[in-house]
C-alpha positions in Angstrom: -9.8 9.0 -24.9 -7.0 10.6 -22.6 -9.6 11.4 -20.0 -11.2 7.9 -20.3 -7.8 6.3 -19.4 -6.7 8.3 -16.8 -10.6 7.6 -15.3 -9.4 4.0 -15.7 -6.3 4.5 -13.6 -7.9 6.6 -11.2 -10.0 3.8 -10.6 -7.7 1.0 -10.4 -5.3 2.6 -8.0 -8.4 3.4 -5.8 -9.1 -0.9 -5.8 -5.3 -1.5 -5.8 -5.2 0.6 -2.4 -7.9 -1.1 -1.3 -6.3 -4.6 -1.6 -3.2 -3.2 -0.1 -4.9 -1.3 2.9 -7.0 -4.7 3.6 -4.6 -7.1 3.0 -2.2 -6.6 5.7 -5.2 -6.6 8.4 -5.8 -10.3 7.2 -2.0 -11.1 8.0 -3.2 -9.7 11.4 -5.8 -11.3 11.8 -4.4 -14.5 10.5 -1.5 -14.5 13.3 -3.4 -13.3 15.7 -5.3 -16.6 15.3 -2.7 -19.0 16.1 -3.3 -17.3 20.0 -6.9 -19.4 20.1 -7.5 -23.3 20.7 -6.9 -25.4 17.9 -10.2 -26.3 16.7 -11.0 -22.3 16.4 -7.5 -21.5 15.1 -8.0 -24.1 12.3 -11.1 -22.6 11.1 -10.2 -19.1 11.3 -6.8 -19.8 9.2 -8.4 -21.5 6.6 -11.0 -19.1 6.4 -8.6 -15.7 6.1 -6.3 -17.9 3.5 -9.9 -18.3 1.0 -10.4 -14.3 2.0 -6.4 -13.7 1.1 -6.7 -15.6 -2.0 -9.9 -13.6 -3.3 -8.6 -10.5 -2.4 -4.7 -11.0 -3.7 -5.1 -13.0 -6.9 -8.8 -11.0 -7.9 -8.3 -8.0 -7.0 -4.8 -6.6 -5.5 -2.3 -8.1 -8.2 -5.1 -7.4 -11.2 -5.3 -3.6 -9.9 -1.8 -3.2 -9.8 -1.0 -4.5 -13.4 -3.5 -2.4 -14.8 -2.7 0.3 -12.7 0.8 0.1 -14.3 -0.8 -0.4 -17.9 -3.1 3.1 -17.7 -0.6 5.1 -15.5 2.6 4.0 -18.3 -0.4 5.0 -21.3 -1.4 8.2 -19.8 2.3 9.8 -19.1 2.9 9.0 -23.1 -0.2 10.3 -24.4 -0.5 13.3 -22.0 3.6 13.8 -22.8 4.4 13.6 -18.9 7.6 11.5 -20.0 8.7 14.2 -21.3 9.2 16.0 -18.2 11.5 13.1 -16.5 14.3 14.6 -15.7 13.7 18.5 -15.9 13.6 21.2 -13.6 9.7 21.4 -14.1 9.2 17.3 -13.5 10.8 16.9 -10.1 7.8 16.7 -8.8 7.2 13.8 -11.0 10.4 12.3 -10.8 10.3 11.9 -7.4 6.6 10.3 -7.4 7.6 7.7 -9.9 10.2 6.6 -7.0 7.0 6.6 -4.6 5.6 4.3 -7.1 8.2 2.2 -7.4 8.9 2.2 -3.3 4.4 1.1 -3.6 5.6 -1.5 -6.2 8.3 -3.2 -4.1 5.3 -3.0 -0.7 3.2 -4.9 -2.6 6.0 -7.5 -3.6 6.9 -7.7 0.2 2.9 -8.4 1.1 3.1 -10.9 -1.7 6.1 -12.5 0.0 4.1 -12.5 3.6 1.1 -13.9 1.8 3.2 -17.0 0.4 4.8 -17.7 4.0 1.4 -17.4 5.7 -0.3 -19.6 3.3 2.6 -22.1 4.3 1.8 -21.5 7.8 5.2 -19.7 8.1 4.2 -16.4 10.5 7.8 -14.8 11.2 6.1 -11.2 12.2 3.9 -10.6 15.3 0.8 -8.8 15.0 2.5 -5.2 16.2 5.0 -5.4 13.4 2.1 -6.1 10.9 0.1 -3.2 12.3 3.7 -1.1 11.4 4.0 -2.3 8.2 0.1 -2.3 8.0 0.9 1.7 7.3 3.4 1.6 4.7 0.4 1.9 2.2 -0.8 4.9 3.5 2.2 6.9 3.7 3.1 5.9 0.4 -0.7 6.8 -0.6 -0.2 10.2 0.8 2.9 11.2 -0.5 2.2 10.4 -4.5 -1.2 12.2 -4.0 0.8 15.1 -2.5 3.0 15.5 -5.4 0.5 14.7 -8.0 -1.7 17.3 -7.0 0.2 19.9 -5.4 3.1 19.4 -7.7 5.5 22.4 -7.2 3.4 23.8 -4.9 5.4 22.8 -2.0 8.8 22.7 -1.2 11.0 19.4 -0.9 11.9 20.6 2.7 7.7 21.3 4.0 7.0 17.9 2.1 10.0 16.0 4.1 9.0 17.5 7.4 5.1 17.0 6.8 5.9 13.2 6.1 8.2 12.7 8.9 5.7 14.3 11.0 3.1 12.3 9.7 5.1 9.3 10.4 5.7 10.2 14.0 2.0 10.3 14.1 1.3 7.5 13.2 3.7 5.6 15.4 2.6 7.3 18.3 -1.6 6.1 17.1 0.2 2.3 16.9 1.6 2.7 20.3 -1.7 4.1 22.2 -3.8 0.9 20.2 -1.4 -1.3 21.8 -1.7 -0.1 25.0 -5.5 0.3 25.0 -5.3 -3.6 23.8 -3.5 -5.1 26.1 -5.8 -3.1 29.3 
């Protein structure tokens, strides 16, 4: 049953991710319509708030809730609570605050969602395309440290993200650029 479960988690982060790694590109596009003529931006908004709706309230939040439900069952029934804390659970200790850092993202893309469907748009499209990445450094650093674990050291792991970052930033910047040529 164990291995059914954590299938089931597996599976639901994969779809959570999804939702979190789309989402944010609809915020983009959404402000990026109020740029056209009226009649266009009209139709364009209301069709990315339908798309935001589908994707938020039937997908994103249910992936997350039952992403919580099967992650929560498997660390008690594979006895992974029972290394919070300990010298060999660091690793895990410190992806539970990754989870938690993904957990208050995806409130913050909620909030974004409610002002948007208001019509409220208080971030340009650059600053969307930032925070557009949160989800993937977050994605990368709980993969890291569920499957390499001890493997690597808290120093490498700091550096690699920071570098990974800088990357990242840098890939923002040149889009921009090439955009606006």
């Amino acid at each position: 049953m164990y291995t059914y479960i954590k299938a089931l988690h597996i599976i639901f982060v994969v779809t959570w991710f999804a939702g979190l790694f789309y989402f944010p590109r609809l915020f983009i596009y959404n402000t990026e319509a109020n740029d056209k003529p009226s009649e266009v931006k009209n139709a364009l908004q209301e069709q990315f708030r339908i798309m935001m709706k589908r994707l938020w309230y039937g997908i994103t939040w249910p992936s997350a809730i039952l992403t919580l439900i099967f992650g929560i069952t498997i660390m008690i029934n594979g006895n992974w609570h029972k290394l919070l804390g300990g010298d060999s659970g660091k690793w895990l200790d410190i992806k539970l605050i990754f989870v938690v850092f993904l957990y208050f993202y995806h409130y913050s893309l909620h909030i974004l969602f409610k002002q948007q469907m208001k019509g409220i748009f208080k971030y340009s499209s650059q600053q969307l395309r930032i925070w557009n990445e949160v989800a993937t450094i977050l994605l990368i650093a709980i993969v890291m440290l569920a499957t390499v674990k001890d493997s690597i050291s808290f120093v490498w792991g700091i550096i690699g993200m920071l570098l990974f970052i800088a990357l990242l930033l840098f890939a923002i910047k040149i889009y921009k650029k090439l955009r606006n040529e």
